[in-house]
C-alpha positions in Angstrom: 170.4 89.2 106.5 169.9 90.3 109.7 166.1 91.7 110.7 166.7 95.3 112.0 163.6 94.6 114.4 164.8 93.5 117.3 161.6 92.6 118.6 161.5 90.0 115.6 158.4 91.4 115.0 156.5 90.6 118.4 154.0 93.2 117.9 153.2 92.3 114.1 149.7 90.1 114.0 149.6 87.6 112.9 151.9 84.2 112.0 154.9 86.4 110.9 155.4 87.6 114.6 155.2 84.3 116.2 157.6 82.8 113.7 159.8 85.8 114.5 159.5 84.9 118.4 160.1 81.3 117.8 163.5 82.6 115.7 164.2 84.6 119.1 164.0 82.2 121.6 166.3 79.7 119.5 168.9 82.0 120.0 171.4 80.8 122.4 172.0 84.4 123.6 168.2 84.7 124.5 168.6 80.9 126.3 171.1 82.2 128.5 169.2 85.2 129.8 166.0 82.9 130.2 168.3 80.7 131.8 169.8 83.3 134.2 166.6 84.7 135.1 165.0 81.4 135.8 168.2 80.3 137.9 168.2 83.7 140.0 164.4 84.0 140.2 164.5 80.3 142.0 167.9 80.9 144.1 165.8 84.0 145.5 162.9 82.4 146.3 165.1 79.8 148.1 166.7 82.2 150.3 164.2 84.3 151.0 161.7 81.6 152.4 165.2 79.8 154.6 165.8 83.7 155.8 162.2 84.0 156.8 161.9 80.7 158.5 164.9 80.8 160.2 164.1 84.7 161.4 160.0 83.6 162.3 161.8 80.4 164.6 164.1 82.5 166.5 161.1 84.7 167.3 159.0 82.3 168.1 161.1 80.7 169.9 162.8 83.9 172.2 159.3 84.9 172.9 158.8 81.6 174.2 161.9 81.8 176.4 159.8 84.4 179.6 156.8 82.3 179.5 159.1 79.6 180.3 160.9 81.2 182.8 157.8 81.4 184.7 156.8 78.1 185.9 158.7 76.3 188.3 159.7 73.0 187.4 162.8 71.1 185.9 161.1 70.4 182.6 160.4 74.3 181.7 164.3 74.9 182.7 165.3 71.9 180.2 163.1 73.3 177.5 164.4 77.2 178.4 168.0 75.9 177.3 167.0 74.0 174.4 165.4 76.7 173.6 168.0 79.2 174.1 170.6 76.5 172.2 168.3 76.2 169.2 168.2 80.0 168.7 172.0 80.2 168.2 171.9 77.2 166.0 169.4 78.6 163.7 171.7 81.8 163.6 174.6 80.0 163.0 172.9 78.3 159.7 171.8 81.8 158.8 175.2 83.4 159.2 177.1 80.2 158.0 174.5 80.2 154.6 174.1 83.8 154.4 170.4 83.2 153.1 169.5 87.0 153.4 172.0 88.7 151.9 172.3 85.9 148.8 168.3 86.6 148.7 168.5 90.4 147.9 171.8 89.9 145.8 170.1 87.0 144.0 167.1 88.9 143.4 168.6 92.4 142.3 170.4 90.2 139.8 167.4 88.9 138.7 165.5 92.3 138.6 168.8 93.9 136.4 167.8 90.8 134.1 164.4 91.3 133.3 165.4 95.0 132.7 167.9 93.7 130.2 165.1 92.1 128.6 162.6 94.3 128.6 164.9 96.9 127.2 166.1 94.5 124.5 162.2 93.4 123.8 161.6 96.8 123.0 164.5 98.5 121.4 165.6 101.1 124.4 168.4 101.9 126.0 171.7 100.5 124.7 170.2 98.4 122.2 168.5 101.1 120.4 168.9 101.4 116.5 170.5 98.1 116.7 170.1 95.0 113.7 169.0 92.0 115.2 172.4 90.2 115.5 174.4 93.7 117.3 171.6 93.4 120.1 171.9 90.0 120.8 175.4 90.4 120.7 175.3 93.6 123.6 172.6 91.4 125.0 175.3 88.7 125.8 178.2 90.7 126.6 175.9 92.6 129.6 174.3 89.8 131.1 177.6 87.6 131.0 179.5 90.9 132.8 176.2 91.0 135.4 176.6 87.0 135.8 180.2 87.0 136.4 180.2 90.1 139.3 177.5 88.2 140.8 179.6 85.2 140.6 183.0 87.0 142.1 180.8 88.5 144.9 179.7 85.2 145.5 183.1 83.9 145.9 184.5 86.6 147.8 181.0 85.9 150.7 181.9 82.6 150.3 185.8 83.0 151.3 184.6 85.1 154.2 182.2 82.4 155.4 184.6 79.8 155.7 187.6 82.1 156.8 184.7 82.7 159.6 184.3 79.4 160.5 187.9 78.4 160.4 189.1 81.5 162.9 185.8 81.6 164.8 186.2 85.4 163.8 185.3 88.1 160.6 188.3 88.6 158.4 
């Protein structure tokens, strides 16, 4: 029979609360979301510290560019074009990886997640008067719709990256 606590009982002391948490997280439905919010989390993080180092290099390294300019000699002209090269590199690999955009997609995914959760956790929203089983069930069904837009929009940056690379130019 199906426990119409949701929350298996996560505020009730004692050992009947953490055996009802155990029962929770052996749910496959539950795996998945921890899954998905683990995976997202971590693809975030990724993406936002390759945006952020790619961004602080360019910087660095276009600020760099006037000082160089100023002296006079062959070796400051050398390392003005290198330096001038790398900067277009370095936006090429953020255009070609798309490491910001995937970062705030990655994380908003992640943040829609955790609300999922919290809203499950604690009986709101859509899973409100729900038994146990109907809520997992919901649970399921909203954060395998949230993982497969993600996943088309993911495609559909993905096609336009390579169309990019292939034409030289933005469909």
């Amino acid at each position: 029979m199906d426990d119409p606590d949701i929350t298996g009982g996560v505020d009730a002391p004692g050992a009947e609360g953490s055996q009802a948490d155990a029962a929770l997280r052996e749910r496959a439905e539950w795996q998945r979301l921890e899954d998905q919010l683990a995976w997202y989390g971590q693809r975030s993080r990724h993406c936002r510290r390759w945006h952020k180092r790619l961004r602080v290099l360019q910087v660095a390294f276009a600020a760099t560019i006037p000082v160089l300019s100023m002296a006079d000699s062959p070796l400051a002209r050398w390392l003005t074009a290198v330096l001038g090269a790398s900067i277009a590199v370095l936006e090429a690999t953020e255009q070609i990886n798309q490491f910001g955009p995937l970062w705030i997609q990655y994380r908003g995914t992640a943040e829609h997640l955790k609300h999922e959760k919290f809203l499950l956790l604690a009986g709101a929203g859509p899973y409100r008067d729900l038994d146990r089983a109907e809520a997992l069930r919901l649970l399921a069904e909203r954060v395998e719709e949230r993982v497969s837009s993600e996943h088309a929009r993911w495609v559909r940056t993905a096609e336009k990256s390579v169309a990019l690379r292939k034409d030289g130019k933005p469909l």
